[in-house]
C-alpha positions in Angstrom: 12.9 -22.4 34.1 9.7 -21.0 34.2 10.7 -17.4 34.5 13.2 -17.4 31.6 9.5 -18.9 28.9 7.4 -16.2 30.7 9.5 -13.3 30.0 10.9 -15.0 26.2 7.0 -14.7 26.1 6.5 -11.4 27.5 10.2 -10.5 24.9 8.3 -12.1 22.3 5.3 -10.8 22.7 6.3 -7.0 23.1 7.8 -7.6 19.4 5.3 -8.8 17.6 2.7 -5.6 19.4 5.5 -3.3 18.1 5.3 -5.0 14.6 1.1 -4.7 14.8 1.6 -1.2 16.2 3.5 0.2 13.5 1.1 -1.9 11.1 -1.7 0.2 12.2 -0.4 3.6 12.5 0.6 3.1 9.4 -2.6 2.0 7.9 -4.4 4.9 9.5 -1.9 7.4 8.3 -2.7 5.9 4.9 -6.5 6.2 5.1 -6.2 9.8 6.6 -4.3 11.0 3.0 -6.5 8.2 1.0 -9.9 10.3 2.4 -7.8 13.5 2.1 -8.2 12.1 -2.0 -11.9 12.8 -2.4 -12.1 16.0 -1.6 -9.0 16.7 -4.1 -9.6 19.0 -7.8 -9.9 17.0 -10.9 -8.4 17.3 -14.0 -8.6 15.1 -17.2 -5.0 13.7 -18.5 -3.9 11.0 -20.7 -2.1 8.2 -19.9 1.2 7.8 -21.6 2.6 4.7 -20.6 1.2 1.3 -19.6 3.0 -1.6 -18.5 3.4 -4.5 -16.1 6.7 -4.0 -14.6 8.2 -7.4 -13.4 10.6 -8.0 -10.1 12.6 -11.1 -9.5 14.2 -10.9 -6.6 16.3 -13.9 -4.7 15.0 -14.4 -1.2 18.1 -16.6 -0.3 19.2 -20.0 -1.8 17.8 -21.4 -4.8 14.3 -19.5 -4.0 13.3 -16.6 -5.6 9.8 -14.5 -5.2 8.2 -12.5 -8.9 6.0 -9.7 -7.9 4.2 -8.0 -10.6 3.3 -4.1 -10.6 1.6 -2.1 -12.9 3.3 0.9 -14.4 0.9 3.5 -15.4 2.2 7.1 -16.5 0.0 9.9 -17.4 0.1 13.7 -17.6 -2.5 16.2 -16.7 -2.7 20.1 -16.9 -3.6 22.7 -14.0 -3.6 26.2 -14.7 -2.0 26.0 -18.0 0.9 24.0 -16.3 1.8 20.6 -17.8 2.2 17.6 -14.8 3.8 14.2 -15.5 2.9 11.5 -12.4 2.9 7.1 -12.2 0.8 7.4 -9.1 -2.4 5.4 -9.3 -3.5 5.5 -5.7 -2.5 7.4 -2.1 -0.1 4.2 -1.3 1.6 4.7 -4.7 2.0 2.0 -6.7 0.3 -1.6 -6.4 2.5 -4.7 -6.0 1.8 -8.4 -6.5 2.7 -11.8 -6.9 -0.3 -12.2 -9.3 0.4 -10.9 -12.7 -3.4 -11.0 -13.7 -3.6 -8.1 -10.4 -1.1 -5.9 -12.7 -2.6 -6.4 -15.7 -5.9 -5.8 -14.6 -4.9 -2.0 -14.2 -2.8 -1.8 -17.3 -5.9 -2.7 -19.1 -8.3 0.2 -17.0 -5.5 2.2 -17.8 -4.5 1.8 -21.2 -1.7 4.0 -23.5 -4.0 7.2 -25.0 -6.6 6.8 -22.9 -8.3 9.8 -21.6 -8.9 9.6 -17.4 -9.6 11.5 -14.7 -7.0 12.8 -12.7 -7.6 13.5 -9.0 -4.6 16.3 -7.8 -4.0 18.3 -4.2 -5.2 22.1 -5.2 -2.4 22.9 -2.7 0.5 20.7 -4.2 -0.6 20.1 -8.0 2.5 18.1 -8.7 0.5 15.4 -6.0 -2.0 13.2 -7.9 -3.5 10.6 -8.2 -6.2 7.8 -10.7 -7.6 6.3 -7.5 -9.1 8.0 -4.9 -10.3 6.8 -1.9 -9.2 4.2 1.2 -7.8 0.6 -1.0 -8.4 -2.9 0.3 -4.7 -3.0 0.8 -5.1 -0.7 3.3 -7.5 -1.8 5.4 -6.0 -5.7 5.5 -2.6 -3.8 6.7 -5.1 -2.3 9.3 -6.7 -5.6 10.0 -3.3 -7.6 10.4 -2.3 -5.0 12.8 -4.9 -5.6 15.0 -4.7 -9.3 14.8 -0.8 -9.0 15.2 -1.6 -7.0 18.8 -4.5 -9.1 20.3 -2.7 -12.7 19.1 0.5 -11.3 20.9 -1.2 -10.5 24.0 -3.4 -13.6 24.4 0.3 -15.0 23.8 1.9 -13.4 26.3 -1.0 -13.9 29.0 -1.4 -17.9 28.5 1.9 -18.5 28.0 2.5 -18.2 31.9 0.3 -21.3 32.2 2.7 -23.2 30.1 
Protein backbone atom coordinates (compact mmCIF):
# COMPACT_ATOMS: atom_id res chain seq x y z
CA UNK A 1 0.00 0.00 0.00
CA UNK A 2 2.71 2.16 0.45
CA UNK A 3 3.88 2.37 -3.12
CA UNK A 4 0.47 3.03 -4.63
CA UNK A 5 0.38 6.90 -1.72
CA UNK A 6 4.00 7.47 -2.78
CA UNK A 7 3.49 7.56 -6.38
CA UNK A 8 -0.55 9.20 -6.05
CA UNK A 9 1.94 11.65 -4.23
CA UNK A 10 4.58 11.77 -6.70
CA UNK A 11 1.01 11.82 -9.58
CA UNK A 12 -0.13 14.46 -7.54
CA UNK A 13 2.52 16.30 -7.11
CA UNK A 14 3.77 16.48 -10.74
CA UNK A 15 0.26 18.16 -11.37
CA UNK A 16 0.07 20.65 -9.22
CA UNK A 17 4.21 21.74 -10.47
CA UNK A 18 2.71 21.70 -13.96
CA UNK A 19 -0.20 23.99 -12.74
CA UNK A 20 2.69 26.40 -10.84
CA UNK A 21 4.78 26.08 -13.96
CA UNK A 22 2.55 27.33 -16.42
CA UNK A 23 1.48 29.94 -13.65
CA UNK A 24 4.90 31.40 -13.89
CA UNK A 25 5.76 31.35 -17.42
CA UNK A 26 2.94 32.95 -17.80
CA UNK A 27 3.49 35.66 -15.36
CA UNK A 28 6.90 36.30 -16.84
CA UNK A 29 5.58 36.42 -20.31
CA UNK A 30 3.23 39.06 -18.92
CA UNK A 31 5.91 41.21 -17.25
CA UNK A 32 8.31 40.90 -20.32
CA UNK A 33 5.27 42.82 -22.70
CA UNK A 34 4.12 44.89 -19.37
CA UNK A 35 8.14 46.45 -19.27
CA UNK A 36 7.98 46.27 -23.05
CA UNK A 37 4.99 49.24 -22.07
CA UNK A 38 7.32 51.97 -20.84
CA UNK A 39 9.37 52.38 -23.40
CA UNK A 40 6.06 52.55 -25.81
CA UNK A 41 5.11 56.33 -27.80
CA UNK A 42 2.39 58.34 -26.18
CA UNK A 43 -0.41 59.86 -27.55
CA UNK A 44 -3.28 61.79 -25.86
CA UNK A 45 -7.06 60.28 -26.59
CA UNK A 46 -10.32 60.47 -25.13
CA UNK A 47 -12.16 58.09 -23.57
CA UNK A 48 -15.46 57.32 -25.01
CA UNK A 49 -17.06 54.87 -23.03
CA UNK A 50 -17.04 54.04 -19.28
CA UNK A 51 -18.69 51.29 -17.59
CA UNK A 52 -18.73 48.45 -15.18
CA UNK A 53 -19.60 45.46 -17.06
CA UNK A 54 -21.17 42.76 -14.81
CA UNK A 55 -20.87 38.71 -15.27
CA UNK A 56 -23.07 36.17 -13.54
CA UNK A 57 -22.05 33.07 -14.26
CA UNK A 58 -23.44 29.56 -12.64
CA UNK A 59 -20.63 27.64 -11.21
CA UNK A 60 -22.90 24.52 -10.80
CA UNK A 61 -26.12 24.00 -8.56
CA UNK A 62 -27.80 26.74 -7.01
CA UNK A 63 -24.25 28.76 -6.76
CA UNK A 64 -23.40 31.32 -8.86
CA UNK A 65 -20.05 33.71 -8.85
CA UNK A 66 -20.51 37.95 -10.08
CA UNK A 67 -17.28 39.29 -11.18
CA UNK A 68 -17.14 42.87 -12.02
CA UNK A 69 -14.95 44.47 -14.88
CA UNK A 70 -14.43 47.77 -15.94
CA UNK A 71 -15.21 48.70 -19.51
CA UNK A 72 -13.17 51.66 -20.61
CA UNK A 73 -13.12 52.63 -24.48
CA UNK A 74 -11.07 55.37 -25.82
CA UNK A 75 -9.61 56.47 -29.14
CA UNK A 76 -6.30 58.07 -29.86
CA UNK A 77 -4.61 59.40 -33.09
CA UNK A 78 -1.02 58.44 -34.59
CA UNK A 79 0.10 59.98 -37.68
CA UNK A 80 -3.16 61.45 -38.61
CA UNK A 81 -4.76 57.87 -38.24
CA UNK A 82 -7.74 57.53 -35.95
CA UNK A 83 -7.42 54.24 -33.32
CA UNK A 84 -10.34 52.83 -31.21
CA UNK A 85 -8.98 50.30 -28.23
CA UNK A 86 -10.80 49.00 -24.40
CA UNK A 87 -7.30 47.99 -23.29
CA UNK A 88 -6.32 49.53 -20.01
CA UNK A 89 -3.25 47.39 -19.23
CA UNK A 90 -0.73 44.67 -21.00
CA UNK A 91 -3.10 41.70 -19.41
CA UNK A 92 -6.14 43.39 -21.06
CA UNK A 93 -8.87 43.96 -19.09
CA UNK A 94 -9.25 43.71 -15.09
CA UNK A 95 -11.75 41.30 -13.54
CA UNK A 96 -13.24 41.09 -10.09
CA UNK A 97 -15.50 39.92 -7.65
CA UNK A 98 -15.43 43.40 -5.98
CA UNK A 99 -17.45 45.91 -7.79
CA UNK A 100 -15.79 48.90 -5.87
CA UNK A 101 -12.27 47.34 -7.97
CA UNK A 102 -14.37 48.22 -11.26
CA UNK A 103 -15.59 51.22 -10.42
CA UNK A 104 -12.52 52.55 -9.12
CA UNK A 105 -11.23 52.64 -12.88
CA UNK A 106 -14.50 53.76 -14.36
CA UNK A 107 -14.10 56.81 -12.23
CA UNK A 108 -9.95 57.37 -13.27
CA UNK A 109 -11.38 56.88 -16.45
CA UNK A 110 -14.38 58.76 -17.01
CA UNK A 111 -16.58 59.45 -20.47
CA UNK A 112 -14.76 62.81 -22.22
CA UNK A 113 -11.90 62.63 -20.27
CA UNK A 114 -8.70 63.48 -21.88
CA UNK A 115 -5.75 60.59 -21.03
CA UNK A 116 -2.69 59.55 -22.08
CA UNK A 117 -2.39 56.81 -24.25
CA UNK A 118 0.66 54.53 -24.24
CA UNK A 119 0.85 52.62 -28.05
CA UNK A 120 3.66 50.12 -29.73
CA UNK A 121 5.42 52.56 -32.47
CA UNK A 122 5.60 49.27 -34.36
CA UNK A 123 1.89 48.00 -34.06
CA UNK A 124 -0.11 51.46 -33.34
CA UNK A 125 -3.33 49.57 -33.28
CA UNK A 126 -1.58 48.00 -29.70
CA UNK A 127 -2.22 50.28 -26.70
CA UNK A 128 -2.66 50.67 -23.74
CA UNK A 129 -3.80 53.43 -20.22
CA UNK A 130 -1.59 51.46 -17.96
CA UNK A 131 1.83 50.86 -18.35
CA UNK A 132 3.96 48.93 -16.47
CA UNK A 133 4.16 45.27 -14.55
CA UNK A 134 0.34 45.12 -12.36
CA UNK A 135 -0.07 43.57 -8.91
CA UNK A 136 -2.07 40.97 -10.65
CA UNK A 137 0.85 39.87 -12.22
CA UNK A 138 3.21 39.43 -9.79
CA UNK A 139 0.59 37.40 -7.30
CA UNK A 140 0.12 35.00 -10.52
CA UNK A 141 4.07 34.95 -10.29
CA UNK A 142 4.06 34.45 -6.61
CA UNK A 143 1.26 31.58 -6.53
CA UNK A 144 3.30 29.87 -9.11
CA UNK A 145 6.13 29.59 -7.07
CA UNK A 146 4.20 28.67 -3.95
CA UNK A 147 2.21 26.12 -6.24
CA UNK A 148 5.92 24.38 -7.12
CA UNK A 149 7.74 24.42 -3.74
CA UNK A 150 4.27 23.27 -1.76
CA UNK A 151 4.06 20.39 -4.31
CA UNK A 152 7.47 19.28 -3.92
CA UNK A 153 7.73 19.44 -0.15
CA UNK A 154 4.40 17.27 -0.81
CA UNK A 155 5.78 14.85 -2.74
CA UNK A 156 9.07 14.45 -0.67
CA UNK A 157 7.26 14.01 3.02
CA UNK A 158 4.67 12.21 1.75
CA UNK A 159 6.90 8.99 1.49
CA UNK A 160 7.11 9.27 5.37
CA UNK A 161 3.42 8.91 5.53
Amino acid sequence: MEGFFSNGAVLFSLFVSLIGLVMIVSALLSMYKARKTEFWRQATGKVLESDVAKNIRSTGGNTKTTTYRPEICYNYQVDDQEYVSDRIGVTGSYSSSSPAKAYRITTKYPVDKEVTVYYDPNKPDQSVLETGVTKEIHTMRTVGIVLMIGALLFAYFSRYF
